[in-house]
C-alpha positions in Angstrom: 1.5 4.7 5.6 -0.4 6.1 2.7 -3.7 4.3 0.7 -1.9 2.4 -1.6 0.0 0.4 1.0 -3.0 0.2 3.2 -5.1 -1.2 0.0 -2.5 -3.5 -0.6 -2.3 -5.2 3.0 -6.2 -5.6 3.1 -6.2 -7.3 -0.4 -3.4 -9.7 1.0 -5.6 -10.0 3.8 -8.1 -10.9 1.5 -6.4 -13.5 -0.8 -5.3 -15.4 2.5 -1.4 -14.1 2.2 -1.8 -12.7 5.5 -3.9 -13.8 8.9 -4.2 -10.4 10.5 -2.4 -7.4 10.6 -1.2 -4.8 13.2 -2.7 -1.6 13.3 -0.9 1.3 15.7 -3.2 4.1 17.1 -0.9 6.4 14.3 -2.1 4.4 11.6 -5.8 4.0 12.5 -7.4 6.7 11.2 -6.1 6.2 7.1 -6.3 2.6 7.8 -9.6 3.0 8.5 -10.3 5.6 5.5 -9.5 3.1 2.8 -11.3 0.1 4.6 -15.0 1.7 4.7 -14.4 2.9 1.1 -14.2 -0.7 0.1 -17.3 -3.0 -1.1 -15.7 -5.8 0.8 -15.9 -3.8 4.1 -17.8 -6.0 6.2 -15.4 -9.2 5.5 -12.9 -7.7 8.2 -13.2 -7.7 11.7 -10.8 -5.4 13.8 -10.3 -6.5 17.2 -9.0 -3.5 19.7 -6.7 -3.7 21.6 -5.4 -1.9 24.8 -3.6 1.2 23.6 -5.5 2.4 20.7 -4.2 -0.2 18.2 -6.0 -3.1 16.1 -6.0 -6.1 14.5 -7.7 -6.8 11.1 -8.2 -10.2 10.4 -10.5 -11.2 7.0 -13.8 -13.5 7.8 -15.0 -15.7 4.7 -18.8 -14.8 5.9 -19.3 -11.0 6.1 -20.6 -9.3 9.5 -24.3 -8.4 9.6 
């Protein structure tokens, strides 16, 4: 997984193509990389999971 594909899952996330999306332990840290570099950062919620891995899901209302 590089930052391309990773930019491109969370804007799918964003535009409603997706509901949440699967993130392994492997994949956290560059997931996570590109996601705090964007403005829209505190629109997703990731939800751990036993295991090390994630899942992202995209909130109309951003976190405070």
């Amino acid at each position: 997984m590089d930052g391309q594909t990773v930019t491109e899952i969370l804007d799918q996330l964003r535009d409603g193509e997706l509901n949440e999306y699967h993130v392994t332990k492997e994949q956290f840290l560059i997931f996570r990389e590109v996601l705090v570099n964007r403005e829209d950062f505190k629109h997703f919620r990731g939800i751990a999971k036993q295991g090390g891995s994630v899942i992202y899901r995209y909130l109309n209302e951003p976190r405070s």
